[in-house]
N, C-alpha and C positions, 0 to 999 in steps of 0.2 A: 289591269286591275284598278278602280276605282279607291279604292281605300288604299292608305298611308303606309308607307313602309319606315320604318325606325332602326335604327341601326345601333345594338345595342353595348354600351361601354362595357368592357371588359380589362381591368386590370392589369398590366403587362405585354396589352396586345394592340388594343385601339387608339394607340397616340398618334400627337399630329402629325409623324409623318407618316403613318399607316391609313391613318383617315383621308390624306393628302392624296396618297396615290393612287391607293383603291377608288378615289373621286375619279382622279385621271382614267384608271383602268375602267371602268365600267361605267361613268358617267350614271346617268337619273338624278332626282332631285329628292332624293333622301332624306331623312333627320338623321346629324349623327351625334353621338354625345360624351362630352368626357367622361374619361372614370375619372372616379369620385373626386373631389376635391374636400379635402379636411382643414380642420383647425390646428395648429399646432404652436406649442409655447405663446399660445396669444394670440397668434395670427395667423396668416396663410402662407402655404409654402409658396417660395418664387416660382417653384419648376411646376407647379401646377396653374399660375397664370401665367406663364410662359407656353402651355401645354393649350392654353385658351386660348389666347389673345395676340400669338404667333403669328410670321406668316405663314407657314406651314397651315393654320387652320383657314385661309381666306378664301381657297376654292369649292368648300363646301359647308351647306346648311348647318350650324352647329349651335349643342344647347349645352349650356354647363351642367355637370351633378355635383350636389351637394350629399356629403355625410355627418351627422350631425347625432351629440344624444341630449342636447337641449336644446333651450331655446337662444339660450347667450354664446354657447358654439353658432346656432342656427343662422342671429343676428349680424354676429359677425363676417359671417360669408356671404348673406348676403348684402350688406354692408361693401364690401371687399369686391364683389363680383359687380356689383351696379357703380361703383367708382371705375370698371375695365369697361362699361359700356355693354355689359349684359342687360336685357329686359325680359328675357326666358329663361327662368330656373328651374333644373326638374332636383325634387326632394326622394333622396335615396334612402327609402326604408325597405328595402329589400335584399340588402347584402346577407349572403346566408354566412360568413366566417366567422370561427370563435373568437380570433382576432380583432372581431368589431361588435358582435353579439353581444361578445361578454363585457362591452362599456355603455352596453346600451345603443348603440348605434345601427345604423342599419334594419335587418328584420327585430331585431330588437328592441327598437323605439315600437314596433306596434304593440307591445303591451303595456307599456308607459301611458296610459291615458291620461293621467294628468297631467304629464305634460305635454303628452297631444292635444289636450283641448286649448292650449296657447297659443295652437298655430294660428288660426285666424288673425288672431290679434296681431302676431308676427306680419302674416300677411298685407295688415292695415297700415303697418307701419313702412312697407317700403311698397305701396302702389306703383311704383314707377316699373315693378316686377310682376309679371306674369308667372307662376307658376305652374307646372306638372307633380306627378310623383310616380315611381316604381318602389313598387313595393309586391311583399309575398301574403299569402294566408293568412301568416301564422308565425311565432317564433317554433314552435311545439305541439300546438292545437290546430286544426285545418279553418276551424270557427274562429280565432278570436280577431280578425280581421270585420269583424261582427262589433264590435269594442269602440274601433275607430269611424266605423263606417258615419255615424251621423256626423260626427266631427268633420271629416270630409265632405261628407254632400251640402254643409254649411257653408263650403268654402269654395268661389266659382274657378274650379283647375281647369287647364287647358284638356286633359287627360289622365287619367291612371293607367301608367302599366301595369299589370296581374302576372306573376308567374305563379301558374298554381302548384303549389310545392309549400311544404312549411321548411322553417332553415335549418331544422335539424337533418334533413332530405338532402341538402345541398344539393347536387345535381344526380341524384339516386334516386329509386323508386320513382312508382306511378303519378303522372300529373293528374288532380282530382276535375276533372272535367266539371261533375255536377257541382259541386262547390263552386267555380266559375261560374255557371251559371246563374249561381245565384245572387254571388256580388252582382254580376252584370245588371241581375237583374234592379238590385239593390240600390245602385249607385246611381245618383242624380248628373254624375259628370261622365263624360265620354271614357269607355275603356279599352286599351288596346291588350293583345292578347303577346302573351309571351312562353315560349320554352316548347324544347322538342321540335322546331322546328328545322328540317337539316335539304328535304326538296320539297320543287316547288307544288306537289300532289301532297304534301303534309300544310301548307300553307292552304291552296284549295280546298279540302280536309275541314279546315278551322274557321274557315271564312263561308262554309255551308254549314257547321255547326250552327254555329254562331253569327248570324248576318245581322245582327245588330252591334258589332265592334268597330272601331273605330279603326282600326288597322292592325301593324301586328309590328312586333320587333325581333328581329332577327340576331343572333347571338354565336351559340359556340356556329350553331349548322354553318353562318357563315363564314367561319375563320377556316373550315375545314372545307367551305366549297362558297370562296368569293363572286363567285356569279349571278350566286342565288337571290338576291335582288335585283338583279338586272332581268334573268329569265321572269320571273315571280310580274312583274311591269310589264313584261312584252307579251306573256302568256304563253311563254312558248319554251319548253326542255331543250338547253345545249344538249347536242354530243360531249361524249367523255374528251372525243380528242379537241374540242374546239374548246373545253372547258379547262383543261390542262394549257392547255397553251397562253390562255388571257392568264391562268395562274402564273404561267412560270413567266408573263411578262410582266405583272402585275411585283413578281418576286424580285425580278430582277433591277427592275426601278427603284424599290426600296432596297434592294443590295449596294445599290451605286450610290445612293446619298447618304447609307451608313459608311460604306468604306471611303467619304469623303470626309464625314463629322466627326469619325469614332477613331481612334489611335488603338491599335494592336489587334493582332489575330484573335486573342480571347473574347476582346470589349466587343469585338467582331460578330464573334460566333456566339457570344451567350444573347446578343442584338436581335441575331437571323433567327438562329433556330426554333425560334416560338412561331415563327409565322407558318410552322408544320403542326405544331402538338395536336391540333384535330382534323387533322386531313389525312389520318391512314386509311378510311374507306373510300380516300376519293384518287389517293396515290398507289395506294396499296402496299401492304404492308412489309412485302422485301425493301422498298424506297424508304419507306417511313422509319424501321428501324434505323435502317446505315445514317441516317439523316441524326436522328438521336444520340448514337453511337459517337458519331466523327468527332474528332478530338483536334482536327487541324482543318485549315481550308483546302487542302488539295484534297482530304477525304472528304469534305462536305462535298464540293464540285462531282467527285467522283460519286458519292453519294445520289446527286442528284440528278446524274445522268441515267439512272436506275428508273428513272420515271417513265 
């Protein structure tokens, strides 16, 4: 596959030692991105430049996100991130939670036009920074990503990610295809495509759609079937059994450097067991519950041998 493969931050899931190992397990030369990085009381949280600027993050291609509902949040992170030796920042307006929506943050900044029209200016002010953005539609409306659009094509991004969905949708209902189309069409800067994407025949899918995008980013599909960037590059569909197997070694290397980091069974288990929550179609769903279920380590193990 010619076009770019992105590897999409997810909250809970894509930290640096998930990014770290899944590097190891599957190799390519990815993009992969923090979740979000916020402002808080002032400043930035440690554990989220610790989450960057680690070594944990040094074996693979990495871009920070920013979450922002100004420009003086905005300023200061990237402020903060160009003092850690960032020069790729991608701008997150496409968080679909109420949680962040409702400060204005996220998909929420896109109907704040006025204070999107700052961003350039923001931009001008730390050239040493290279920008992207992910972002959605719409907070509510599938259009009003119509709003912002000149504002963006004002300003030279490396790319925009699209997830077509507004954030009321959160990860529910239909992705509006035509609508993408017509940002795509819209947008003076390169776009890559995002959401639904789970094999690599829904990738091929979107890249015949669509042959004017820039690449695609890969998100829950991959949490629940880590391959799917690797096959997606080579052109070529694992087996189930070859596909399970890089999983559970993939699992089990991050199992070993939490039960190194982490102190007690619980700090343990509430650690691992996310590295299942979208992989019951690919485990199947007798594994997937017990896996949910298990309240101790010898049930997760036991758990997991259901695979």
């Amino acid at each position: 596959m010619d076009s770019k493969i992105y590897i999409a931050p997810i909250q809970g899931h894509t930290d640096a030692a998930w990014r770290h190992f899944h590097r190891l397990a599957y190799g390519g030369d990815n993009l992969y991105f923090t979740p979000f990085i916020r402002a808080e009381h002032g400043g930035v949280r440690d554990r989220d430049i610790r989450d960057y600027s680690g070594p944990m993050s040094a074996n693979h291609r990495l871009e920070p996100q920013v979450i922002f509902r100004d420009m003086e949040e905005l300023d200061l992170l990237l402020t903060a991130l160009s003092r850690e030796g960032a020069d790729k920042i991608n701008l997150n307006m496409g968080c679909p939670f109420p949680l962040q929506t409702g400060k204005g943050r996220g998909a929420g900044f896109i109907a704040n036009c006025s204070e999107a029209a700052k961003l350039p200016e923001i931009a001008a002010r730390h050239p040493e920074i290279s920008l992207s953005a992910k972002m959605r539609l719409g907070y509510s409306e599938s259009d009003e990503w119509r709003g912002i659009m000149p504002i963006l094509n004002s300003m030279h991004l490396r790319f925009i990610v699209l997830h077509p969905r507004v954030a009321k949708q959160q990860y529910g209902g239909e992705l509006d295809l035509d609508m993408f189309a017509g940002f795509l069409k819209e947008s003076s800067n390169p776009v890559v495509f995002n959401g639904e994407l789970k094999t690599p025949s829904d990738v091929t899918a979107i890249m015949e759609r669509f042959p004017g995008i820039e690449g695609v980013m890969l998100g829950r599909g991959l949490l629940g079937r880590p391959s799917l960037a690797a096959e997606v590059t080579a052109g070529e569909e694992w087996t189930r059994e070859r596909r399970i197997e890089e999983m559970l070694r993939f699992h089990d290397s991050l199992m070993a450097h939490y039960e190194e980091t982490l102190c007690g069974e619980s700090q343990l288990l509430s650690k691992i067991k996310p590295f299942w929550e979208y992989a019951e179609e690919e485990i199947g769903r007798k594994a997937w519950k017990a896996i949910k279920k298990a309240g101790t380590l010898p049930k997760y193990r036991t758990a997991l041998a259901l695979i």
